[in-house]
N, C-alpha and C positions, 0 to 999 in steps of 0.2 A: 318183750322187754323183761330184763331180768333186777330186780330188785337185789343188790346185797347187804351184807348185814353191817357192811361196813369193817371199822377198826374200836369202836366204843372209845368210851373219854370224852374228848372237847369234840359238841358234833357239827360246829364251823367249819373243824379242819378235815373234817369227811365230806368232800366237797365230789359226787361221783356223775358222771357225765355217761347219758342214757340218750337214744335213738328216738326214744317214743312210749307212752305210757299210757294206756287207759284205763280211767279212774273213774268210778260208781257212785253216788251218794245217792240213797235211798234212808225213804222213812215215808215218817205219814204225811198224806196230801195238806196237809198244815204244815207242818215244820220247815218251809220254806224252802225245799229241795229245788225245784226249778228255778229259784232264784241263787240259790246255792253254785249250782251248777252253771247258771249263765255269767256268773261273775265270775267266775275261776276260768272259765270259754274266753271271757271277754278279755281277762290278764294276760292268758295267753296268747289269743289274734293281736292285741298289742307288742308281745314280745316275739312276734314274728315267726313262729310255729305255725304248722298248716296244722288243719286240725278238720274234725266230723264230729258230731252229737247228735244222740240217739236221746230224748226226752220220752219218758213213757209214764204216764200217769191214770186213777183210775176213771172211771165213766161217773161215778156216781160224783155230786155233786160233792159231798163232804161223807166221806163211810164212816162209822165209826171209830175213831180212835184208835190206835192198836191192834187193829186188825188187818187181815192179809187183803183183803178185797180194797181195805186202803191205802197201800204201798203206794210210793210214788217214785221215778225214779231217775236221774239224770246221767247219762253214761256219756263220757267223750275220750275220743284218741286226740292227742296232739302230739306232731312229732316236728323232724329237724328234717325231716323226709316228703314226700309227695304221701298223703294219707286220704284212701280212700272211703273209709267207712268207720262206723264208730268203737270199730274191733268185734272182734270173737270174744276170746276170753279179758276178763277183768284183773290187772295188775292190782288195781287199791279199792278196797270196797268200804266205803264210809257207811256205816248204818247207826241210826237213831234210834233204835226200839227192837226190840225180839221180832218183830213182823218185817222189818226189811232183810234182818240177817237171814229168816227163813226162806221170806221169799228170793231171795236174789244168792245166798251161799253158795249153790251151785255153779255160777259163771264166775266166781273167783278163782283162776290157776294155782293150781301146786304152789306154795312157798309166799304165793303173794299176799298181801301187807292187809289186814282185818283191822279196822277203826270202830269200835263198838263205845257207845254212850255206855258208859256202865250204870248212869242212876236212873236208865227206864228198863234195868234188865229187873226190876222188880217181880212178887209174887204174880201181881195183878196182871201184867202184859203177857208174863212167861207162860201163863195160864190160856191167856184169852188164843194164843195161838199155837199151844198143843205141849209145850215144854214143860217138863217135868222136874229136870232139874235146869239149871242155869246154866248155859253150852257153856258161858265163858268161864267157867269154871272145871269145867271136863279140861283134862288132857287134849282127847284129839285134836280140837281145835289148834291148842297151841304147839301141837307137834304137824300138822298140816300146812297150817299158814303161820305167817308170822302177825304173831293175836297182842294187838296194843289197845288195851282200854283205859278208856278219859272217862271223866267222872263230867263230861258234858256242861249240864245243869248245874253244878255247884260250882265249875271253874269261871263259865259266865257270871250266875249271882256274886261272886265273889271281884270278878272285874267290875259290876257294876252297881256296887254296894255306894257309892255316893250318890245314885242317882234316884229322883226319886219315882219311878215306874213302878209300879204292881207288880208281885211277882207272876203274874201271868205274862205279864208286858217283856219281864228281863226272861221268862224263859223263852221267850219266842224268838230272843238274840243267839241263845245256844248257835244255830244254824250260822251267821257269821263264826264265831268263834272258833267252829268247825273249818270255816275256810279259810282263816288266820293259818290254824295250824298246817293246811295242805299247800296253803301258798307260800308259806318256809320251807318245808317239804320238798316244794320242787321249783324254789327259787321266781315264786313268779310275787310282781309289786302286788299292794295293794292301792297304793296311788287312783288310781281310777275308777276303784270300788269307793274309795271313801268320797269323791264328784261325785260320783254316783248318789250315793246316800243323801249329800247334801242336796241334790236337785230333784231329788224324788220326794225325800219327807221336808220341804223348804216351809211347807206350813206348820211341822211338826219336829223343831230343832232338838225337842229332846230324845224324841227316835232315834236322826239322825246319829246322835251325837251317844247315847247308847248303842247302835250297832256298831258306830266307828271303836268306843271303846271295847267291843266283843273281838273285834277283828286286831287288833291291834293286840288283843290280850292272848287271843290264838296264836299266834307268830311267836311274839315273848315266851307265852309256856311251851310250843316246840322249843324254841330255841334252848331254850334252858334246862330243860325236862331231857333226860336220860333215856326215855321213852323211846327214843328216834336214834338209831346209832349213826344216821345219816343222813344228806341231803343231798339234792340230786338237781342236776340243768340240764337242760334240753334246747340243744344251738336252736338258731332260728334257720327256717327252712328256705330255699333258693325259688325264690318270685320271678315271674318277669315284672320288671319295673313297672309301675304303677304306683296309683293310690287304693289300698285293700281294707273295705269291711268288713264285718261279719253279717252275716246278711242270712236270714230262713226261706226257706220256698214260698211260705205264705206273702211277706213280706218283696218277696224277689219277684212275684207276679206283680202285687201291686204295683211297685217301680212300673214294672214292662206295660202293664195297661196307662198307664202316667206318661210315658214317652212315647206309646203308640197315638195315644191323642194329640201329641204335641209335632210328633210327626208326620200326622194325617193331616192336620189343621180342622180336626174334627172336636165340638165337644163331646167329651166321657157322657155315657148316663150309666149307672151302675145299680143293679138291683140283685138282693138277695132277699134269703129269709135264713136268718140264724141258725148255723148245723153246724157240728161236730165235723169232721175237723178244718171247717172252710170258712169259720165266722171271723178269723184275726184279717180275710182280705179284706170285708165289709169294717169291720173295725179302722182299719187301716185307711181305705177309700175315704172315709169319713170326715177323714182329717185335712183334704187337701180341698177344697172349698175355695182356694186360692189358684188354683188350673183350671177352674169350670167344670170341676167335675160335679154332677148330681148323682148322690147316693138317695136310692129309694127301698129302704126296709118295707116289701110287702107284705100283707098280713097270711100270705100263703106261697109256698112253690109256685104255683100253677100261675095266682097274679105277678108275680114278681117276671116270670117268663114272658108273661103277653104283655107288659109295661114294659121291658128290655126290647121285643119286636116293635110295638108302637112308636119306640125313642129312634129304632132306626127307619123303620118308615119316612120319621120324621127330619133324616136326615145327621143322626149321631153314631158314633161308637158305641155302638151297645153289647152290651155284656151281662149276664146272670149269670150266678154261681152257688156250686151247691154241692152234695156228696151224693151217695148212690139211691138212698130212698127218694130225697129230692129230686134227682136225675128223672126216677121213674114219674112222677108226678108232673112236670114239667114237658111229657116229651110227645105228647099232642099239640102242644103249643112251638113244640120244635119243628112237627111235622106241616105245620101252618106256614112259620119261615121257610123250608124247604120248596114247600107249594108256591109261597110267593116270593121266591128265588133274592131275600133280603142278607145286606151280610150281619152275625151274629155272634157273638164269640159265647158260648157256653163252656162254663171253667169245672170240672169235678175232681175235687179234693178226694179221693179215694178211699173207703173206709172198709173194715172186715162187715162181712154180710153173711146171709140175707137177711132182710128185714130188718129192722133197728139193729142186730149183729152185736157186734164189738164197737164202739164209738169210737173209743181213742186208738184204736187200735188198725194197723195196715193191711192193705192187699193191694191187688191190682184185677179184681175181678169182674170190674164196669167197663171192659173191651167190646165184649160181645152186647154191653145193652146201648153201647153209643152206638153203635154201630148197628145193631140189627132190631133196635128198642122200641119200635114207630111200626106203625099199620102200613100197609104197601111200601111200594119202593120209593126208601125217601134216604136218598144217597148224604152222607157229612163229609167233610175232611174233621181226620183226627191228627191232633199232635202232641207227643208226651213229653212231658219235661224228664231230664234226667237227675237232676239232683241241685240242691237249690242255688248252688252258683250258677245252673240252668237256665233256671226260672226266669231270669229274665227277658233272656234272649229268646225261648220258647215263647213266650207270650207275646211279645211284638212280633215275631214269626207269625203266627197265629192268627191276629189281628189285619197284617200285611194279606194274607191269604185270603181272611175274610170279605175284605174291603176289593179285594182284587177281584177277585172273581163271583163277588157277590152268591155268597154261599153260605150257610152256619159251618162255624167251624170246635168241634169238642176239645180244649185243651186239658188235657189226663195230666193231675198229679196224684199224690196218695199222702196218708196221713205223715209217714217216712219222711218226705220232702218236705212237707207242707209244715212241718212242726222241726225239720231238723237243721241245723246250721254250718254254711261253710264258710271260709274269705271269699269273697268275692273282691274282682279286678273292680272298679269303679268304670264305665264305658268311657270316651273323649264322645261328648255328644253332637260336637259338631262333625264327627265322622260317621254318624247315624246315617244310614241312607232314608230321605224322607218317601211317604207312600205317593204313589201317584193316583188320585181317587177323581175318579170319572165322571161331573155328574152333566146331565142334558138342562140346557140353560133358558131354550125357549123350544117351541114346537115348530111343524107338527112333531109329535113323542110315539110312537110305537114301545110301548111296555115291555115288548119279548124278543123285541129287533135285539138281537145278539153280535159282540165281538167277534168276530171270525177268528182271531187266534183262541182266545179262551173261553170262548160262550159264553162269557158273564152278557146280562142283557143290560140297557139303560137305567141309569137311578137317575130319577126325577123326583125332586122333593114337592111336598103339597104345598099347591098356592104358586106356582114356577106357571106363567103366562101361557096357555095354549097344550098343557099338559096332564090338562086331567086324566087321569086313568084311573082302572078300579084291580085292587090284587085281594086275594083272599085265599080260602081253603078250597073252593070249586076250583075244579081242574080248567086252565085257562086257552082259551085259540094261539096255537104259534104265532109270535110274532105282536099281534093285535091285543091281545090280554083279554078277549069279551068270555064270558062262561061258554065253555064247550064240552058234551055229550059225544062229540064223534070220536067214533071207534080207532081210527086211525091217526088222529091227532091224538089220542092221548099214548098210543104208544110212540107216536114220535117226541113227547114232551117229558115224558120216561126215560128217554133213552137219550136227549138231551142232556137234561138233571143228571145223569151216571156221567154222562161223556163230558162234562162241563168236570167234574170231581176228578175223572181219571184224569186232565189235562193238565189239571195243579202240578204233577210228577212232572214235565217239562221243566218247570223254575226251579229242582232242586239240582243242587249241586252232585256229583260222584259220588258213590256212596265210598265213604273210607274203609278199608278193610284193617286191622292194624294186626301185628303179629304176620302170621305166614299171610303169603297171597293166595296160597294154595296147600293142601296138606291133607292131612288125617283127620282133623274134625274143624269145623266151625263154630264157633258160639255165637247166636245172637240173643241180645239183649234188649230191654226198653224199660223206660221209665226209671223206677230207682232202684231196679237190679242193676246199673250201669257200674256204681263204684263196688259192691263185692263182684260182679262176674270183674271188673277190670283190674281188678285186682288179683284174684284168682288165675286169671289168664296170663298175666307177668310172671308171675311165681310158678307157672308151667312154663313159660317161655325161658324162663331163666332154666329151668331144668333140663332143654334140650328138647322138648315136646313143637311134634310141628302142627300147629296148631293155630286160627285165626279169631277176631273176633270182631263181628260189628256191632254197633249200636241204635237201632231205629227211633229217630225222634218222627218220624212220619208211619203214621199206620195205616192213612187213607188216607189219599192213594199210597200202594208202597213206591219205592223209588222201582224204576223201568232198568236200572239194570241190576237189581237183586237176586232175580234166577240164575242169571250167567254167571252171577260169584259162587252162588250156592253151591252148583253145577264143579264148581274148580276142587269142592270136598268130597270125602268120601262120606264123612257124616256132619248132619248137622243138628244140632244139641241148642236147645230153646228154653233157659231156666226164668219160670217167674212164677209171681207169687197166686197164683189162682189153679185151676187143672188144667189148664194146658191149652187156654183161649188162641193165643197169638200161633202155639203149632200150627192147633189144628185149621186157622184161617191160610195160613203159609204151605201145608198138606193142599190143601184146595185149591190155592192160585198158583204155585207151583209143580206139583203131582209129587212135588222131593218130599222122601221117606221123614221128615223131623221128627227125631226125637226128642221130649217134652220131660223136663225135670220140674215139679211141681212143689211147691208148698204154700200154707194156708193155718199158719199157726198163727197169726198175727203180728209176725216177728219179721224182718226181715233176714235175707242170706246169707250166714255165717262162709267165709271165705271160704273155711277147711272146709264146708258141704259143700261147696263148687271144686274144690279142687278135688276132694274124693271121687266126684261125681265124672269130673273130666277125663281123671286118670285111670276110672274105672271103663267108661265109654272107649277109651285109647287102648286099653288091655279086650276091649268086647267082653267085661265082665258086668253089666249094670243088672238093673229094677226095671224088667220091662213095661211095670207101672209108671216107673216114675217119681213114684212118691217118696219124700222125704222122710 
């Protein structure tokens, strides 16, 4: 998107009509950026734009003031288009303080539109984060981008000079005010911000009613202020009919675990322990006390895991959720369900690693610890969501698998998904296919007597007339379930537990190839590399590049006819955000060359590095590494 500068004068009548725009407000984890940013999201899924957002904030609880370790940052594309991702580069960058403009200056495009608070460009800040003199007052700036400074803090106090709040109280309005002025800007209400406010602070009408006047006072001084030579609309984009929310990955599991119980005819039992970035599903769960759902905050990973086994033992949808350290901690207790072949649904929010890592910050590098995480061969199904209009659908998948085939099943999101926002379709719930769940009613019970089509064995819940049985971590007799030592039973109950997992790839559907069916290179993708590779992948297809791309929401088992498309490329190119886990699992199961394009910045996939990456692979000019 191209910003112009207009015609100046009356800036009503400069009315310029734009594709798509992504827009930045940063500042410090106070200044109410993430809320900033959700309300200007939320104006626009209203006004019928597709849209992505990228929330990035820091780890620490509260950093200091002013400083760069405390940026905070909300980035979104909304366009009139199919929009995949939260952009590359940043058309409008809002900042609050010397420390956002530093930190984040760099992803603002050539020419594009600078919003700087001018009364926190003071001594004090300009200091604390390396500025010598005051940018907004050098030239470069204003001959690089186009450099609009507001006096922030004083235009707020000044809209809310009748009210009687503290001035700590009216400066923390600023942040409205800010989004007054970018919702004139690009034509979006605030109608819905201002319900909003009212239903938020309903205990606190003077809040309320001082943020509505900051927002209201933003719009007015765009409007009138000389400042803006323009303003801009952005049509609304082509849906299929429906009813559309905005909806986050965190929030999109929740749903899907809510529907899988309602569809099983199972109760939820739901246990975590508080982590980064996976506490808004437990938050969430919390609330619904009205479906039967029991949320249990354990005082540790490890409890929280063997209370989620116990619940199904007992006969529920059970579920634990957690991120990568918890994963680790939890995953003896995983291998305990595995042993005693219960279904499980363990959910990880994905975070940059290892060890405490990055909190807030993405990856996708917990592939290889679901998967190979556990002492002997203790087989999972894994399934990744793709992005959080996903999220729901992956989770009742998930669920459906688990219940089926009586199995733990890992559902993979990452920080990316799990914090970011898209529309979502709302489902018709009565077109939900419900689960078909199996369970043995009276005896005699054989605990290990298995399905012939999918080896799942009998569930017999405790206290069910004539079916005592006993399961645990000892390796058990085929069929019989008694503690067994023989050497040959246990490899045949090995080899069961694998063959029960690879069976799941029956119930999937074809795997979709989109782009060519066959060609020059293949791209496959997972998890929430789906919307920049599918994006990237368009923008070569449009080029005349023959080129294919799938997307694996199943990583265990893969789909049964994966090799043969492989097979149809001459190469096949695997970009995600870890070193290159999912190649090298797909190197192994299918002997094909993949080549692995890497990164681990905590950032997600900027298009143009996919597209660079593609079209260098297509020419046979790459980074035999890989790395970004």
């Amino acid at each position: 998107m191209t910003l112009s500068n207009g015609t100046g004068g009356n800036t009503q009548e400069c009315l310029s009509e734009i594709e798509s725009l992504v827009i930045r407000f940063a500042g410090d984890s106070g200044d109410g950026i993430q809320v900033t940013g959700s309300r200007f999201t939320q104006e626009s899924a209203l006004r019928g734009n597709d849209l992505s957002t990228y929330p990035s904030f820091p780890a620490e609880i509260r950093a200091p003031a002013g400083s760069l370790p405390g940026v905070s940052s909300f980035q979104v594309q909304i366009g009139s288009r199919r929009v995949f991702t939260a952009g590359d580069e940043v058309d409008v960058l809002v900042c609050m303080n010397p420390a956002a403009l530093k930190a984040n200056l760099q992803d603002l495009k050539e020419n594009g539109v600078l919003i700087c608070n001018s009364d926190a460009f003071n001594k004090k800040n300009l200091t604390r984060v390396g500025y010598e003199i005051n940018p907004l007052e050098e030239q470069e700036l204003g001959l690089k981008y186009t450099l609009i400074t507001v006096p922030l803090n004083t235009l707020t106090a000044e809209a809310l000079k009748e009210t009687s709040l503290s001035k700590r109280e009216v400066d923390r309005s600023k942040n409205f005010f800010a989004l007054g002025i970018i919702c004139w800007l690009f034509g979006r209400s605030i109608e819905d911000t201002i319900e909003w406010l009212n239903r938020k602070f309903a205990s606190r009408a003077e809040i309320a009613e001082a943020n509505r006047l900051a927002v209201e006072g933003g719009m007015a001084f765009a409007q009138a202020s000389e400042l803006f030579p323009a303003s801009y609309q952005i049509k609304p984009a082509h849906f299929e009919p429906g009813i559309y929310r905005n909806i986050t990955g965190n929030l999109g599991i929740a749903y899907g675990l809510l529907a899988a119980s309602q569809l099983s005819g199972l109760g939820l039992f739901y246990s975590g322990y508080p982590i980064t970035p996976a506490s808004d599903i437990l938050h969430e769960m919390s609330r619904h006390k009205n479906f039967g759902v029991i949320t249990f905050q354990a005082e540790d990973e490890i409890a929280a895991c063997c209370a989620a086994i116990g619940a199904s033992y007992a006969g529920k949808l059970a579920v634990t959720v957690s991120s990568g350290p918890g994963i680790a901690l939890k995953q003896e207790a995983i291998g305990l369900a595995v042993c005693a072949e219960l279904p499980l649904v363990i959910i990880d929010v994905q975070r940059a690693g290892p060890s405490t890592g990055m909190p807030t910050k993405t990856e996708q590098a917990d592939l290889l610890e679901v998967l190979f995480g556990r002492n002997g061969e203790s087989p999972v199904a894994v399934v990744a969501v793709a992005s959080p209009d996903d999220a729901f659908d992956a989770t009742v998948d998930a669920c459906r698998i688990s219940l089926k085939h009586m199995v733990p099943v890992f559902l993979l999101s990452d920080a990316a998904i799990g914090n970011s926002s898209h529309p979502w379709k709302l489902p018709e719930l009565d077109k939900l296919e419900p689960f078909t769940v199996k369970r043995v009613t009276e005896g005699p019970y054989q605990p290990y007597a298995r399905d012939p089509e999918s080896l799942a064995r009998a569930w017999a819940l405790p206290g069910t007339p004539a079916c005592e049985h006993r399961l645990g971590g000892l390796e058990k007799q085929d069929v019989y379930g008694h503690i067994s030592y023989d050497p040959e039973n246990h490899q045949r109950m090995t080899e069961l537990r694998a063959e029960k997992v690879r069976r799941i790839a029956k119930d999937f559907k074809p795997t979709r190839v989109t782009g060519e069916e066959s060609g020059e290179l293949l791209v496959i993708s997972w998890g929430s590399t789906y919307g920049p590779v599918t994006a990237a992948v368009r923008e070569c297809l449009a080029a005349g590049n023959m080129i294919g791309h799938i997307h694996l929401r199943y990583l265990n088992p893969l789909p049964e006819d994966l090799t043969a498309i492989m097979k149809r490329f001459k190469k096949v190119l695997v970009p995600e955000m870890n070193t290159g886990q999912l190649a090298m699992l797909l190197r192994a199961k299918t002997l094909i060359d993949v080549k692995s394009y890497c990164k681990v910045q905590g950032q997600p996939f900027k298009v143009s590095e996919l597209v660079r990456r593609i079209v260098d692979e297509l020419r046979g000019n790459f980074n035999a590494e890989g790395i970004a």
